[in-house]
Structure formats: C-alpha cells, structure tokens
N, C-alpha and C positions, 0 to 999 in steps of 0.2 A: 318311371323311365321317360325321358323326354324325347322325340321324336328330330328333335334341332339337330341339325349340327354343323358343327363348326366351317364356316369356309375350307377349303381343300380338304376338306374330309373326304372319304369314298370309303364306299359300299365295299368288302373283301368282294369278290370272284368267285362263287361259284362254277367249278370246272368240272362234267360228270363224262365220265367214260362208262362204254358197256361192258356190262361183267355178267360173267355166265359160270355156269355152277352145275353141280349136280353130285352128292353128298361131301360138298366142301368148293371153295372155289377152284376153276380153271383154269381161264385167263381171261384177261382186260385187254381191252382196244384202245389203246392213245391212236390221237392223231394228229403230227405234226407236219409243218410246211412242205420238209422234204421226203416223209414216207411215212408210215402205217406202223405201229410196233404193238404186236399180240406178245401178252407176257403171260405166263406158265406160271402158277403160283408156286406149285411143288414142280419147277421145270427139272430141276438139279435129280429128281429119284423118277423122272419119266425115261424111259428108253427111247431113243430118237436115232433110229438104224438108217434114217434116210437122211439124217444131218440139215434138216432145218431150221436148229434153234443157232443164229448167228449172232445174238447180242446177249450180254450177260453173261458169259460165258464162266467168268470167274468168283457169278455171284453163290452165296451156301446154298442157295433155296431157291433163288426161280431160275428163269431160262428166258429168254426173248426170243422172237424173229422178227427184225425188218424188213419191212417192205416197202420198196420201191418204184414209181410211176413203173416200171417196164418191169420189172421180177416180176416171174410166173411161180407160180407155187403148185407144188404137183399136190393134185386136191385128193388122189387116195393116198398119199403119205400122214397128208394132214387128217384126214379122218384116222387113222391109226395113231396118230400123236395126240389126238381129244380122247380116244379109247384109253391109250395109255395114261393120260391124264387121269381119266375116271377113277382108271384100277388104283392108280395110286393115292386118292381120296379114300376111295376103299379099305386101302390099306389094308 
C-alpha cells in the first residue's frame, strides 16, 4: 500500500462524540454550532414524565434533546431520564 497520494486527495474525518453506556448504550453527545443534542439510543421505550426529549420525536427507536446556549435543564428530571434509560437496557 503506498503512502502517495494523489493531489486533492484528503484524509476522511474522523468525528468522535461521547457515548455512555451501562448494560447497552444510552446516549451520545453531538455538538453543533447552534446547541448540544444528547440522544437516547432506546429514547422511544424510556418514560420521559418531565417532557424533555424534544428532537426525534417521530424517530422508532431513539429520542433526542436539544440544547440551547440559554435552555436550562431541570437536572433531577434528567437524572431520572438516564435511570430510565438504564431500566430500559435492562430490559
């Protein structure tokens, strides 16, 4: 394999978001220009009573929330949306 290459070539991208787990994935961290989007692998079979999953909505299987420079996130809802995420790994 030769190491050359050709004028205008390029290197793919490499792009790595953090991902968190715990007996199966739970969600991933993008981050784009204009806000933050944590995505719920199995968001679609979590119970989410405080209504924070606002992107994806009509995906089979995960769930998003963005966020936004100024969005506040109520932080014990979200600790109870990663619980439920668990159970649902659990299964």
């Amino acid at each position: 394999m030769s190491s050359k290459r050709s004028s205008g070539a390029s290197r793919p991208t490499l792009t790595v978001c953090p991902a968190f787990s715990l007996d199966g994935l739970i969600c991933t961290v993008e981050t784009y220009k204009d806000k933050v989007k944590l995505t719920f692998a199995k968001g679609a079979s979590v119970n989410d009573p405080d209504h924070l999953f606002n992107a994806s909505l009509d995906a089979s299987v995960r769930r998003a929330i963005d966020l936004r420079e100024d969005d506040q996130l109520d932080t014990e809802a979200f600790k109870a949306l990663i619980r439920e995420a668990v159970r649902a790994n659990r299964g």
